[in-house]
N, CA, C and O atoms as a GROMACS GRO file, in nm:
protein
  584
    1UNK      N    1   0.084  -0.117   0.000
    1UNK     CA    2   0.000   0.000   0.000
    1UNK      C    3   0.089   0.124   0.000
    1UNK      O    4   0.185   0.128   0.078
    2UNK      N    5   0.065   0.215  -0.076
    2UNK     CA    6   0.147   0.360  -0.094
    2UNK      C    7   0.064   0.474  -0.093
    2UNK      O    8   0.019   0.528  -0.194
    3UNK      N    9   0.037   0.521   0.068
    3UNK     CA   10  -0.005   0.629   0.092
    3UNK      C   11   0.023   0.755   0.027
    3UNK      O   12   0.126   0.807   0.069
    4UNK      N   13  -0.040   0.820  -0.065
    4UNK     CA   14  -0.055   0.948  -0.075
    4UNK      C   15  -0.095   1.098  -0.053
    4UNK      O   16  -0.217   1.087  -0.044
    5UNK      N   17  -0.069   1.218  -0.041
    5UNK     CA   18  -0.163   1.311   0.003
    5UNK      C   19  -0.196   1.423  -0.076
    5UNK      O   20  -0.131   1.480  -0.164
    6UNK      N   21  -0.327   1.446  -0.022
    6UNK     CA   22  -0.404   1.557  -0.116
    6UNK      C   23  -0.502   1.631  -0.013
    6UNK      O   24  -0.624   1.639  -0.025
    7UNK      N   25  -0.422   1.685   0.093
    7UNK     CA   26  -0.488   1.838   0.158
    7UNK      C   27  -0.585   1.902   0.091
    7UNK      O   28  -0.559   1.933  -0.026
    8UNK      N   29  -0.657   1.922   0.120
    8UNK     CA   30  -0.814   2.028   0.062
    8UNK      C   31  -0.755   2.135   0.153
    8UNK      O   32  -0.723   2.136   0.272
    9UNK      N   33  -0.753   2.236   0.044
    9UNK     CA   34  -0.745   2.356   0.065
    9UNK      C   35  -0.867   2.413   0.178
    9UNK      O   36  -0.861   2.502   0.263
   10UNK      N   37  -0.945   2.348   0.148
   10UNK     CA   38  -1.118   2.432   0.248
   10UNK      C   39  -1.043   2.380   0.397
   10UNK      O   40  -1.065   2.464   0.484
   11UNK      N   41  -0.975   2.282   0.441
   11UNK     CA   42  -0.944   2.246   0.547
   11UNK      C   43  -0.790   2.294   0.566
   11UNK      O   44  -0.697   2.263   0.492
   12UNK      N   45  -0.781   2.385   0.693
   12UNK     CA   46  -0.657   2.502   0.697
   12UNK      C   47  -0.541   2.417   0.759
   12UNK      O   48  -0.428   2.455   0.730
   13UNK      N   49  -0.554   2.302   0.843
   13UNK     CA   50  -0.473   2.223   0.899
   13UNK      C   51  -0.443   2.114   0.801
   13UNK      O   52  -0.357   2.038   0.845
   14UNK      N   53  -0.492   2.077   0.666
   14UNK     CA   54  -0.469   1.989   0.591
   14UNK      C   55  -0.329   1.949   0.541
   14UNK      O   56  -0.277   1.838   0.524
   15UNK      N   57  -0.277   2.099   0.520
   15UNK     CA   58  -0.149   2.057   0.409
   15UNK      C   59  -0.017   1.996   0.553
   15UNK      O   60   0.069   1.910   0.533
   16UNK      N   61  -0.038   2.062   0.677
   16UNK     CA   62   0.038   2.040   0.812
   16UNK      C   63   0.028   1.910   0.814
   16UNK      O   64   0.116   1.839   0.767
   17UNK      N   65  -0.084   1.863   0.870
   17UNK     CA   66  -0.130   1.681   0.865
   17UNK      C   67  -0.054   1.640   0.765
   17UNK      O   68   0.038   1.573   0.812
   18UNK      N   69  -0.045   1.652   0.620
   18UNK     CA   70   0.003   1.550   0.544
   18UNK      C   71   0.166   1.564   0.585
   18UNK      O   72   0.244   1.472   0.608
   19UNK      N   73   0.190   1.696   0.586
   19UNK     CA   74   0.358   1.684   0.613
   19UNK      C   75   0.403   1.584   0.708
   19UNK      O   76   0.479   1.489   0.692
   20UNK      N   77   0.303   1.648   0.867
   20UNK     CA   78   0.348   1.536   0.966
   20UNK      C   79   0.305   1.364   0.939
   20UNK      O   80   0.365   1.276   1.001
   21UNK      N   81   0.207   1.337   0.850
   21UNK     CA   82   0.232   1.227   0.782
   21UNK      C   83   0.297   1.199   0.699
   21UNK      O   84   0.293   1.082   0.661
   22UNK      N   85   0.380   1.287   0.639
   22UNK     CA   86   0.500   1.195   0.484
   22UNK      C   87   0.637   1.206   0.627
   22UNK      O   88   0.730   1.126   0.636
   23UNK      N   89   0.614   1.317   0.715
   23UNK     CA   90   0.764   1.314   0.776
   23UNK      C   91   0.747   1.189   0.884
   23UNK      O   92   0.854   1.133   0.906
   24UNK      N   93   0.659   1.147   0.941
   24UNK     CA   94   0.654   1.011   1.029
   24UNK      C   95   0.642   0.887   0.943
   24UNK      O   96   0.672   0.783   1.001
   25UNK      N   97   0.590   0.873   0.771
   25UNK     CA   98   0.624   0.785   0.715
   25UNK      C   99   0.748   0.796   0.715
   25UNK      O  100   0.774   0.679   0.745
   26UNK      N  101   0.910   0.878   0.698
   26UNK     CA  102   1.007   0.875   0.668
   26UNK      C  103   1.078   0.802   0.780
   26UNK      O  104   1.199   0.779   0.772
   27UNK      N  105   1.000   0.763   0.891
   27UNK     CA  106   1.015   0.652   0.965
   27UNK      C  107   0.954   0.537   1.006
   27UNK      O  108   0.979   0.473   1.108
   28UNK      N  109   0.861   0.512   0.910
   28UNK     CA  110   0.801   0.417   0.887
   28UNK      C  111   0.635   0.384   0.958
   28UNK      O  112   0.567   0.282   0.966
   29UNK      N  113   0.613   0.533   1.002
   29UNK     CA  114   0.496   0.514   1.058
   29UNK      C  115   0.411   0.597   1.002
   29UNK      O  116   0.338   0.625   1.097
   30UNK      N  117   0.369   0.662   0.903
   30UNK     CA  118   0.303   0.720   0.819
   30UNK      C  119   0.138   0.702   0.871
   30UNK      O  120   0.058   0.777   0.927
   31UNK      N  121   0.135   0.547   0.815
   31UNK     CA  122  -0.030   0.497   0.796
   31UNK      C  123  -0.068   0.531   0.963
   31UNK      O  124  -0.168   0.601   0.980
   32UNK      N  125   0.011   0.482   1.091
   32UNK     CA  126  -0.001   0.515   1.214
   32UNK      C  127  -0.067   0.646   1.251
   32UNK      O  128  -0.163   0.679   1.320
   33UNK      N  129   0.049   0.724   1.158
   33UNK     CA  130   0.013   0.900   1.218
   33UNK      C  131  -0.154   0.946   1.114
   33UNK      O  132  -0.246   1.016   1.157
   34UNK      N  133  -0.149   0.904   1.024
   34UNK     CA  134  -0.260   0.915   0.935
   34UNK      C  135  -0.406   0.856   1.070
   34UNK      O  136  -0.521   0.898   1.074
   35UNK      N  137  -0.367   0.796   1.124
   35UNK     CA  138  -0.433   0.703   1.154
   35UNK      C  139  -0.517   0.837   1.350
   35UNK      O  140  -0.617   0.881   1.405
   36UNK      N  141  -0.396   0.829   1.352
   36UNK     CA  142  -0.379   0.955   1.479
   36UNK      C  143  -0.467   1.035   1.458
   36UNK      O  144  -0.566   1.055   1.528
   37UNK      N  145  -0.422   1.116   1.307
   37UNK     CA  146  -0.433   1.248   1.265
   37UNK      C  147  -0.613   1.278   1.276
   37UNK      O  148  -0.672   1.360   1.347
   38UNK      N  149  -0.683   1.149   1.152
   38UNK     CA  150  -0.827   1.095   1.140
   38UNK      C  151  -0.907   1.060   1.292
   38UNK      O  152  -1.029   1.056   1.309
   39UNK      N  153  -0.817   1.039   1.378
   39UNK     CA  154  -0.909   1.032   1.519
   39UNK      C  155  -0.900   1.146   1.584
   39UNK      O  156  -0.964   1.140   1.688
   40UNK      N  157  -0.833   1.276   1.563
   40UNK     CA  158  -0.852   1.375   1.641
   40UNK      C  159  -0.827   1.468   1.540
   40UNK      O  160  -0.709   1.501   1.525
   41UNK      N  161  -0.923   1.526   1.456
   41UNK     CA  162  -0.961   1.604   1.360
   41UNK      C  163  -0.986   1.750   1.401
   41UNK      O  164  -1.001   1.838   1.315
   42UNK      N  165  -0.989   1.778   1.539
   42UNK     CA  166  -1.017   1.871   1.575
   42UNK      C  167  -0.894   1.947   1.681
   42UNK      O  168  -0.893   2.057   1.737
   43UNK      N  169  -0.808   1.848   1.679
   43UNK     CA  170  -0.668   1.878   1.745
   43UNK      C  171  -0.577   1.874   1.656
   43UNK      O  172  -0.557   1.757   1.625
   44UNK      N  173  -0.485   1.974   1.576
   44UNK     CA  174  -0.446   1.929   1.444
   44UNK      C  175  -0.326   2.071   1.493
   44UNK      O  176  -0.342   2.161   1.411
   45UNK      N  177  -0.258   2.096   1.561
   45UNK     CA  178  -0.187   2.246   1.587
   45UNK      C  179  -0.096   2.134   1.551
   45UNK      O  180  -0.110   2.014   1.525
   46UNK      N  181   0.052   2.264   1.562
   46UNK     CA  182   0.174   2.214   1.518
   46UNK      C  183   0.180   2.125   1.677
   46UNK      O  184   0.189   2.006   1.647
   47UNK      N  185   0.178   2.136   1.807
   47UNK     CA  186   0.191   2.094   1.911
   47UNK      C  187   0.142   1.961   1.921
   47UNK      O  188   0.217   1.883   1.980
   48UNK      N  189   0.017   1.908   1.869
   48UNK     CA  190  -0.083   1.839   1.858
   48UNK      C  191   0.050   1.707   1.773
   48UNK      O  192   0.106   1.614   1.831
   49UNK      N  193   0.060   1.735   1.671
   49UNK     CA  194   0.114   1.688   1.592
   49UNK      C  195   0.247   1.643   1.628
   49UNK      O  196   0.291   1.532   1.600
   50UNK      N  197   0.298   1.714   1.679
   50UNK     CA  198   0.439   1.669   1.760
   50UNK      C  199   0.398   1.556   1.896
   50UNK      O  200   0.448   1.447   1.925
   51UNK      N  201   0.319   1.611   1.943
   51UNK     CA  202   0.242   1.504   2.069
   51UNK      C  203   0.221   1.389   1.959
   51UNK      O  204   0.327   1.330   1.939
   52UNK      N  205   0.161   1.363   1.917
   52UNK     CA  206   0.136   1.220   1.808
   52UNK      C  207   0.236   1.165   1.768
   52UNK      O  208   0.236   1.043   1.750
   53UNK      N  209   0.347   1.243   1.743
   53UNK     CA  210   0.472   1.175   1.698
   53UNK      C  211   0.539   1.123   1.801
   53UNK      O  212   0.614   1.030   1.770
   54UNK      N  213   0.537   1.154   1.921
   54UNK     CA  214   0.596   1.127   2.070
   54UNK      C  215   0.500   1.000   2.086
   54UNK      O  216   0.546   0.887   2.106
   55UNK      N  217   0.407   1.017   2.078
   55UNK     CA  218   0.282   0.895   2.158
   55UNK      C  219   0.305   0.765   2.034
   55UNK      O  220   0.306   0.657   2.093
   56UNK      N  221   0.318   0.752   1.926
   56UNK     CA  222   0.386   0.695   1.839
   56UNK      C  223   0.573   0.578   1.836
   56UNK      O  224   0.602   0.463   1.803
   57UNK      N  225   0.644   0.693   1.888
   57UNK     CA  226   0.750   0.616   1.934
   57UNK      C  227   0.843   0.708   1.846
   57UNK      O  228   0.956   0.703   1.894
   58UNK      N  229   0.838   0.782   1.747
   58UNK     CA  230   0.903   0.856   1.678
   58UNK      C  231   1.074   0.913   1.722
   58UNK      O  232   1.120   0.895   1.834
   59UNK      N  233   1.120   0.954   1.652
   59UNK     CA  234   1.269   1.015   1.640
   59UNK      C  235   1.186   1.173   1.674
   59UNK      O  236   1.172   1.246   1.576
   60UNK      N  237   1.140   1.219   1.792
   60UNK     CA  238   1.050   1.431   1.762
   60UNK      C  239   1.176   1.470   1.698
   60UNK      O  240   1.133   1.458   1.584
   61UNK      N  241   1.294   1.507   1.681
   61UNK     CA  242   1.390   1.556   1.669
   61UNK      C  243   1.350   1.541   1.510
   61UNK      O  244   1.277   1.625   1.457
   62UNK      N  245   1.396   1.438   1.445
   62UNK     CA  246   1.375   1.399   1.359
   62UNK      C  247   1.267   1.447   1.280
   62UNK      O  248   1.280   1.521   1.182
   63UNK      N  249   1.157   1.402   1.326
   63UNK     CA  250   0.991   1.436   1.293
   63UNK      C  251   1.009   1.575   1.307
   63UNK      O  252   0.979   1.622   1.198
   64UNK      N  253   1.044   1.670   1.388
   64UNK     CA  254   1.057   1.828   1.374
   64UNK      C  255   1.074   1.863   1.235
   64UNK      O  256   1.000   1.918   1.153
   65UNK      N  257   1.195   1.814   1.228
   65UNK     CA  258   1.298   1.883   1.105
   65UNK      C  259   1.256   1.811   0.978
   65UNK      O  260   1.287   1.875   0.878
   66UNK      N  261   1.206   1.718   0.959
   66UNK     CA  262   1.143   1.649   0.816
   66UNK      C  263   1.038   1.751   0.842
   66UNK      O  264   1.066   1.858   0.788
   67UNK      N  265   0.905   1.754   0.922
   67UNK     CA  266   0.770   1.841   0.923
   67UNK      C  267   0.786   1.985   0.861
   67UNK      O  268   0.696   2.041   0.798
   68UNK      N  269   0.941   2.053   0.889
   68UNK     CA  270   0.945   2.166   0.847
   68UNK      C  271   1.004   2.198   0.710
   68UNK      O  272   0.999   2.303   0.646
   69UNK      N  273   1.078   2.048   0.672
   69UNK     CA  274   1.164   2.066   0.561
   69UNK      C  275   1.125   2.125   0.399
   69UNK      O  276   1.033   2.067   0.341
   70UNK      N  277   1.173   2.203   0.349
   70UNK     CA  278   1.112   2.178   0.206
   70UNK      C  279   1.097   2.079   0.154
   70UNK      O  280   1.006   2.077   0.071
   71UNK      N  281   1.180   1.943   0.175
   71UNK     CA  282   1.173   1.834   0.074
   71UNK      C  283   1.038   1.768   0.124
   71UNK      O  284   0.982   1.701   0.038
   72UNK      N  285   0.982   1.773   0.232
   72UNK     CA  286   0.865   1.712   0.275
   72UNK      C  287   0.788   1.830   0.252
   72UNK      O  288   0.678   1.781   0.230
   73UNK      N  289   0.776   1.939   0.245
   73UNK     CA  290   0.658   1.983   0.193
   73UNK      C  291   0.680   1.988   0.016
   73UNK      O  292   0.586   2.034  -0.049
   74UNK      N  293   0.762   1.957  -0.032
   74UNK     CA  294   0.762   1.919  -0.176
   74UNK      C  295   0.650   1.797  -0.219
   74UNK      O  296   0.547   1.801  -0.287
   75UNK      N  297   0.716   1.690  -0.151
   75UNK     CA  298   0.706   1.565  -0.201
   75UNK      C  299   0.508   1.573  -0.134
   75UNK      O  300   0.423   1.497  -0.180
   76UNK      N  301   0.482   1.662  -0.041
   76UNK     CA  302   0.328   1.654  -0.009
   76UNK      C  303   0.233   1.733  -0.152
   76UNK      O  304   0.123   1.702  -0.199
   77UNK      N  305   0.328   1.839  -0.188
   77UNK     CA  306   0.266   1.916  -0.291
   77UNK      C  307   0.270   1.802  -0.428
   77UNK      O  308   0.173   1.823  -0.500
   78UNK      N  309   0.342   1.709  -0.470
   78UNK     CA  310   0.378   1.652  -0.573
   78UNK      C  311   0.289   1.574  -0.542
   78UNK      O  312   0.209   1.584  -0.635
   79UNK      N  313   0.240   1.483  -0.455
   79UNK     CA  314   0.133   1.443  -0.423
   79UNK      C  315  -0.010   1.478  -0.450
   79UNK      O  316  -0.100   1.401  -0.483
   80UNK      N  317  -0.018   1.613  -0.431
   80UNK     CA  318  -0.153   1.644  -0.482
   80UNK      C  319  -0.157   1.689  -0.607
   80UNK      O  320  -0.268   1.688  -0.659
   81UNK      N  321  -0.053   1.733  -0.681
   81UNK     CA  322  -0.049   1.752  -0.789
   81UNK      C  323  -0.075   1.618  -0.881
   81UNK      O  324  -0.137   1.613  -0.988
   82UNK      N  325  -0.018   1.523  -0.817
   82UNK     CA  326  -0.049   1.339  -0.939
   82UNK      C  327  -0.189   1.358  -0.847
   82UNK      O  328  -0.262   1.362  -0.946
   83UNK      N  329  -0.271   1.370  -0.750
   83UNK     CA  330  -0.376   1.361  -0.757
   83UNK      C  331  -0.500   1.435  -0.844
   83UNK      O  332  -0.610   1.391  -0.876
   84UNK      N  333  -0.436   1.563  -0.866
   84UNK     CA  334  -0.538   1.616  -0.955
   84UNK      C  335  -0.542   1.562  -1.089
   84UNK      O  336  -0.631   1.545  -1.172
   85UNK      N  337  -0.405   1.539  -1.082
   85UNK     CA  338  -0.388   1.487  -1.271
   85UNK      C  339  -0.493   1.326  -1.291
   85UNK      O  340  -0.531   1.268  -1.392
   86UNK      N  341  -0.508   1.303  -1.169
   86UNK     CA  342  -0.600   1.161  -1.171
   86UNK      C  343  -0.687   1.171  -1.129
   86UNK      O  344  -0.744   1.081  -1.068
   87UNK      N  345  -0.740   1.310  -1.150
   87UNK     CA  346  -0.885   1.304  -1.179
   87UNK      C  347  -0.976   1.323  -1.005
   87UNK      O  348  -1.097   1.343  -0.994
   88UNK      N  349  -0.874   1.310  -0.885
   88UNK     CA  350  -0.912   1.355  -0.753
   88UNK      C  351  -0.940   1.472  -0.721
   88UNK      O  352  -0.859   1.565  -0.721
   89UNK      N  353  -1.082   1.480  -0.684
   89UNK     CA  354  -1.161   1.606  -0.664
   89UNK      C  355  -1.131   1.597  -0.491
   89UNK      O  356  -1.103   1.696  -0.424
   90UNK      N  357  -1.143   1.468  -0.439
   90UNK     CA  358  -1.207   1.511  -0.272
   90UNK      C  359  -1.155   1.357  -0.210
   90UNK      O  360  -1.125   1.254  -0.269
   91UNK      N  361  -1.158   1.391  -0.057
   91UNK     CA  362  -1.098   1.273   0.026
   91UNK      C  363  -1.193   1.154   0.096
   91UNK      O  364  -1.290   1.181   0.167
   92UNK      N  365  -1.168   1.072   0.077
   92UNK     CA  366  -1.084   0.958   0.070
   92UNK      C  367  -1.081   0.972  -0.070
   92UNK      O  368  -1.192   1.007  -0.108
   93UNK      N  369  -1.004   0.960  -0.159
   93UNK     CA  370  -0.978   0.899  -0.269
   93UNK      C  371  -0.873   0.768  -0.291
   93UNK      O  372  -0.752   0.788  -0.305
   94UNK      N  373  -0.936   0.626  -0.294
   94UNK     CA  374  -0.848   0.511  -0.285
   94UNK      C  375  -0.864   0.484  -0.455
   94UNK      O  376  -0.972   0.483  -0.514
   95UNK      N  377  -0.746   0.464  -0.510
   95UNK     CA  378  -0.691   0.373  -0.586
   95UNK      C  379  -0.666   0.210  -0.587
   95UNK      O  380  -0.565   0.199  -0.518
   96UNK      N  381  -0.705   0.081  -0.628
   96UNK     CA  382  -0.649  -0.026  -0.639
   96UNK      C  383  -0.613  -0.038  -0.770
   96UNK      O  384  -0.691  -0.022  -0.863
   97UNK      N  385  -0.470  -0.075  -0.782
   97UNK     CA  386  -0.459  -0.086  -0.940
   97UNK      C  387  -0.523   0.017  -1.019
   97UNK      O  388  -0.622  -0.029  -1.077
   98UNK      N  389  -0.507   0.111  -1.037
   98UNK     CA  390  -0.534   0.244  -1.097
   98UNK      C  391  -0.703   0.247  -1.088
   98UNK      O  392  -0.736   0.350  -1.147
   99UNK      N  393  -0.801   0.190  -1.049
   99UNK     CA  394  -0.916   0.216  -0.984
   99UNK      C  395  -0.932   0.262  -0.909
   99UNK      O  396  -0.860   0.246  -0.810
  100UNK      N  397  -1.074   0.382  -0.911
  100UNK     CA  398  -1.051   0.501  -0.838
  100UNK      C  399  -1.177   0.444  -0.768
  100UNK      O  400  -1.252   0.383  -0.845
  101UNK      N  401  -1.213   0.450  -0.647
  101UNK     CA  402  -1.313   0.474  -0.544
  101UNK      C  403  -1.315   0.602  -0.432
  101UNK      O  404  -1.216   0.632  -0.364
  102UNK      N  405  -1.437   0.670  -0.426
  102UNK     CA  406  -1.420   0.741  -0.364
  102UNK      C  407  -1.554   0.718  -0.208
  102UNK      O  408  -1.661   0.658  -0.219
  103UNK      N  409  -1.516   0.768  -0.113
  103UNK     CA  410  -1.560   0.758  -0.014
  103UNK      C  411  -1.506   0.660   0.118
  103UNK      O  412  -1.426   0.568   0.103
  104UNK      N  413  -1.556   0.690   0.223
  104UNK     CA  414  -1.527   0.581   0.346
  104UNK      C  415  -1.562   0.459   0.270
  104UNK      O  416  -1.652   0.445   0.186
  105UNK      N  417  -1.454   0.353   0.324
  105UNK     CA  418  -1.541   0.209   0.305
  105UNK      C  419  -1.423   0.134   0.385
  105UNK      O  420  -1.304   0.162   0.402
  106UNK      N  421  -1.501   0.028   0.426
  106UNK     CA  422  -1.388  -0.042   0.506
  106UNK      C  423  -1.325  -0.138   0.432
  106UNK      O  424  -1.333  -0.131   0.309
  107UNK      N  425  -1.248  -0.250   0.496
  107UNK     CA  426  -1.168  -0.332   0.420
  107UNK      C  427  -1.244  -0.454   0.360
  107UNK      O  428  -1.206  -0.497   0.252
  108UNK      N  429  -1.381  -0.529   0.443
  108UNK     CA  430  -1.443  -0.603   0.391
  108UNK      C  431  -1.529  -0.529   0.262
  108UNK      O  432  -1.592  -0.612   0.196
  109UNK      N  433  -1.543  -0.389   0.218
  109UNK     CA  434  -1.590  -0.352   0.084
  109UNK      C  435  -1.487  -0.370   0.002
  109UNK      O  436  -1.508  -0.415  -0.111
  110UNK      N  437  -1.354  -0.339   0.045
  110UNK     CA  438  -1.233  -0.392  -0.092
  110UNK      C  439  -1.223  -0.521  -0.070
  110UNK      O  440  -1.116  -0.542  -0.129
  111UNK      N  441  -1.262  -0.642  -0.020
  111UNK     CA  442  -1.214  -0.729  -0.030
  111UNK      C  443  -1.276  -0.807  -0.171
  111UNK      O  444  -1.204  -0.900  -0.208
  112UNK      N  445  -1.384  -0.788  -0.243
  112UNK     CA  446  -1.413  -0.840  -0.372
  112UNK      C  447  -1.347  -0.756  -0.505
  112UNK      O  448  -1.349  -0.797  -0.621
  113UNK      N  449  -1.297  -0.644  -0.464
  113UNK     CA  450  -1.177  -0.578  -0.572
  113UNK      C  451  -1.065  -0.615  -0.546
  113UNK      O  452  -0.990  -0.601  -0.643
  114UNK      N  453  -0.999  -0.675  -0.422
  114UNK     CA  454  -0.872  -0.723  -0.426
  114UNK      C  455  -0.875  -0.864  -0.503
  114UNK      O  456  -0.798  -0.897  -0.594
  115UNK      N  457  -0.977  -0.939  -0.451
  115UNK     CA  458  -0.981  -1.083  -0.506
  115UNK      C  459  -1.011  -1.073  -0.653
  115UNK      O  460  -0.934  -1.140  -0.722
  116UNK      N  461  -1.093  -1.015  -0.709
  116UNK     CA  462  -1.097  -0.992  -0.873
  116UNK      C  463  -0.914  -0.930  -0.896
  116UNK      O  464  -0.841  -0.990  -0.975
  117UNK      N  465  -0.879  -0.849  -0.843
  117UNK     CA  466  -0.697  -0.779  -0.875
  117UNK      C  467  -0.648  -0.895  -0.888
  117UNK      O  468  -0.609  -0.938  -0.997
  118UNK      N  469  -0.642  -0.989  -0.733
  118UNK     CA  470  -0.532  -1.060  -0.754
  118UNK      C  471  -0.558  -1.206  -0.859
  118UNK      O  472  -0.473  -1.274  -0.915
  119UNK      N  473  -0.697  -1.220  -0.860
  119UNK     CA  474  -0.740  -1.335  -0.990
  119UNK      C  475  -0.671  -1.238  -1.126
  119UNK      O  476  -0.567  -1.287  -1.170
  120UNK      N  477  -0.702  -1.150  -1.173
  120UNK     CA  478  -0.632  -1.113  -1.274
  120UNK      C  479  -0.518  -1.131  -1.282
  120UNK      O  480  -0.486  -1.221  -1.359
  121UNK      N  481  -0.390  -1.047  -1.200
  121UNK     CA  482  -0.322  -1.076  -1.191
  121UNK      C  483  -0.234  -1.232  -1.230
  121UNK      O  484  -0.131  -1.247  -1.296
  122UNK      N  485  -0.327  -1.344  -1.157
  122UNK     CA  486  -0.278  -1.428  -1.141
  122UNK      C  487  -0.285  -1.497  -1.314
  122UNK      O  488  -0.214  -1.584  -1.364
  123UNK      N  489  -0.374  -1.434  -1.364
  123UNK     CA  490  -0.419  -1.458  -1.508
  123UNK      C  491  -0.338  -1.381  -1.594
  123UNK      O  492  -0.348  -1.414  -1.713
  124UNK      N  493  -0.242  -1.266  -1.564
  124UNK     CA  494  -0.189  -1.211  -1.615
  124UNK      C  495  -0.030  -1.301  -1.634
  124UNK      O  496   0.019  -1.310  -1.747
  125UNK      N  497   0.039  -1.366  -1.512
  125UNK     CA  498   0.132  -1.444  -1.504
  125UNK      C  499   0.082  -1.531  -1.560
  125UNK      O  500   0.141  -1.535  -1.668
  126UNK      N  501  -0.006  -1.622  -1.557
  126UNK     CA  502  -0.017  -1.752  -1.645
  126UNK      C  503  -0.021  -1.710  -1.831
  126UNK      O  504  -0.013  -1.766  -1.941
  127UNK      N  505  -0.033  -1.614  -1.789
  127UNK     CA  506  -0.042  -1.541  -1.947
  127UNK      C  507   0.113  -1.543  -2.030
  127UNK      O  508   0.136  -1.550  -2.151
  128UNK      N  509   0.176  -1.538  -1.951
  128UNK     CA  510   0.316  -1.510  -1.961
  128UNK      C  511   0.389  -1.316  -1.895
  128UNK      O  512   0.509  -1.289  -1.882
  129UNK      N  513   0.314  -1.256  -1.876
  129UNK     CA  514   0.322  -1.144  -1.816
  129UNK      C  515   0.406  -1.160  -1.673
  129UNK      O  516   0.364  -1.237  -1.586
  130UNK      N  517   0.556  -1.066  -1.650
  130UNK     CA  518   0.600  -1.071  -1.549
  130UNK      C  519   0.565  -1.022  -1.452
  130UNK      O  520   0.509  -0.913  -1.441
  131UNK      N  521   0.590  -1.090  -1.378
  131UNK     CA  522   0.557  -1.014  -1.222
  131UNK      C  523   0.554  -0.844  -1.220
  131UNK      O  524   0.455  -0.771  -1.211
  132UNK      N  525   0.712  -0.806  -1.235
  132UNK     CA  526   0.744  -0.698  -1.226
  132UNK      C  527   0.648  -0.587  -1.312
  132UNK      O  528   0.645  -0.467  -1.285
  133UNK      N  529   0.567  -0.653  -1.426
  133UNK     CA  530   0.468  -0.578  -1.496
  133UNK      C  531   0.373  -0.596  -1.506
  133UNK      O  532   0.318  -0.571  -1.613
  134UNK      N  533   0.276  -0.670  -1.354
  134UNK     CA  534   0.158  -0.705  -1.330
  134UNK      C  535   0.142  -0.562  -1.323
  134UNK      O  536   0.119  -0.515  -1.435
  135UNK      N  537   0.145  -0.465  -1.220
  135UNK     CA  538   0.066  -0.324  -1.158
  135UNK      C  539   0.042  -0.305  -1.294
  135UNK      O  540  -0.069  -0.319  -1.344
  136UNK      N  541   0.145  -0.271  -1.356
  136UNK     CA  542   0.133  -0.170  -1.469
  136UNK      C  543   0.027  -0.198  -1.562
  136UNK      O  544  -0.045  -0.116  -1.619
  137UNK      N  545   0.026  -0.353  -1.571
  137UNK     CA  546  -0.081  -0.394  -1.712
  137UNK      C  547  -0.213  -0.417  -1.626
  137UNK      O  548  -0.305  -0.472  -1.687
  138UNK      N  549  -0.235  -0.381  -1.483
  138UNK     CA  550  -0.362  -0.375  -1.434
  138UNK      C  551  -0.408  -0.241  -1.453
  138UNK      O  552  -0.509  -0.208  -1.515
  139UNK      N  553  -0.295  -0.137  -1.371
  139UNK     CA  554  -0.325   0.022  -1.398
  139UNK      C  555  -0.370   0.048  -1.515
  139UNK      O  556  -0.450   0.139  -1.538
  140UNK      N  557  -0.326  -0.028  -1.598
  140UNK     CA  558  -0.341   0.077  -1.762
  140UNK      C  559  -0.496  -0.001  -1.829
  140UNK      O  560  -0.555   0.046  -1.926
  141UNK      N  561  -0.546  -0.134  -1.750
  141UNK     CA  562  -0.670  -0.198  -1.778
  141UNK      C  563  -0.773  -0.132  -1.722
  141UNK      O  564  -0.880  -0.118  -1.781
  142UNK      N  565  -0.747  -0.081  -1.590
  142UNK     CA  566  -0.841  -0.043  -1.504
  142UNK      C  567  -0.856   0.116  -1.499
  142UNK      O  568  -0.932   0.160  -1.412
  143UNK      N  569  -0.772   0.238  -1.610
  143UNK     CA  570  -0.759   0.359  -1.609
  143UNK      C  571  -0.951   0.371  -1.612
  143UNK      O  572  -1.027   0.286  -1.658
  144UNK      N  573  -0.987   0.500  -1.551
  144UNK     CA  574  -1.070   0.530  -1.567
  144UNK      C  575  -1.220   0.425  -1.530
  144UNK      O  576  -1.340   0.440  -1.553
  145UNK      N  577  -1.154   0.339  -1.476
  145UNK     CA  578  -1.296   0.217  -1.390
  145UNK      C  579  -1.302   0.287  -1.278
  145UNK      O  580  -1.206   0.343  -1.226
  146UNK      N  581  -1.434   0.286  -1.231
  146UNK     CA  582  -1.566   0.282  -1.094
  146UNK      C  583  -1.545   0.192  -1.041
  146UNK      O  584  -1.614   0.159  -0.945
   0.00000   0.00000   0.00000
C-alpha cells in the first residue's frame, strides 16, 4: 500500500497533517500517524502533531525537522499535484490498481476488488506477463474504472 496526500485547501490544517504524515512515514509510521491524525480532527496544531509523533515512538527531533523541511513539503505538494492529474476532486480517494473509489469504506468492501486484482493478476502471469509488470498492465486496464 502507498499512501498518498491531497490536503483540501477548504481544510486550513490539511497541508500540516500531510507533512506530519509523509515526515513520520520517513520513519516508517506514516499509515499510524494518518491514523492519529483521522481520530482527532479537531486537534491538528503544530503541538498536537508533535504530541502524536511522541505517543507513536518517533525520532521528535527527527519528525521536527522532516515536518518543516522543504523536501517534505515538496514531495506533499507533488502528491496532490499526481492527484489532480487523476482526476481527484475530494478525500478519501483510494486507488487499487489504478481504480478510483471514492468515499469511506472499510476493508471487507475492498475485499471483492482485491480478489478480482489478484485473480487477474494471477491470469496475467499464467499469461506469460511478469511479475514486475503485473501493476502496470492492471493500472493501464483499469484507467478510468468505478
Amino acid at each position: 500500500m502507498h499512501l498518498r496526500h491531497f490536503p483540501l485547501p477548504s481544510h486550513g490544517r490539511a497541508e500540516p497533517a500531510s507533512r506530519a504524515t509523509q515526515a513520520a512515514q520517513r520513519q516508517g509510521k506514516g499509515l499510524e500517524m494518518a491514523d492519529k491524525i483521522f481520530a482527532n480532527m479537531k486537534a491538528l496544531t503544530d503541538d498536537d502533531l508533535v504530541k502524536y509523533a511522541t505517543e507513536l515512538g518517533l525520532d521528535v527531533e527527527k519528525f521536527k525537522t522532516d515536518f518543516a523541511s522543504p523536501e517534505v513539503k515538496d514531495e506533499v505538494a507533488k502528491d496532490a499535484q499526481a492527484g489532480r492529474s487523476a482526476g481527484v476532486r475530494g478525500t478519501p480517494s483510494i486507488f487499487v490498481n489504478g481504480k478510483r473509489f471514492t468515499g469511506q469504506r472499510t476493508l471487507d468492501g475492498f475485499k471483492p476488488v482485491i480478489e478480482e486484482e489478484i485473480a487477474a493478476a494471477d491470469a496475467l502471469m499464467k499469461g506469460g506477463t511478469s511479475a514486475d509488470k503485473v501493476y502496470e498492465a492492471r493500472s493501464k486496464a483499469n484507467a478510468g474504472a468505478k
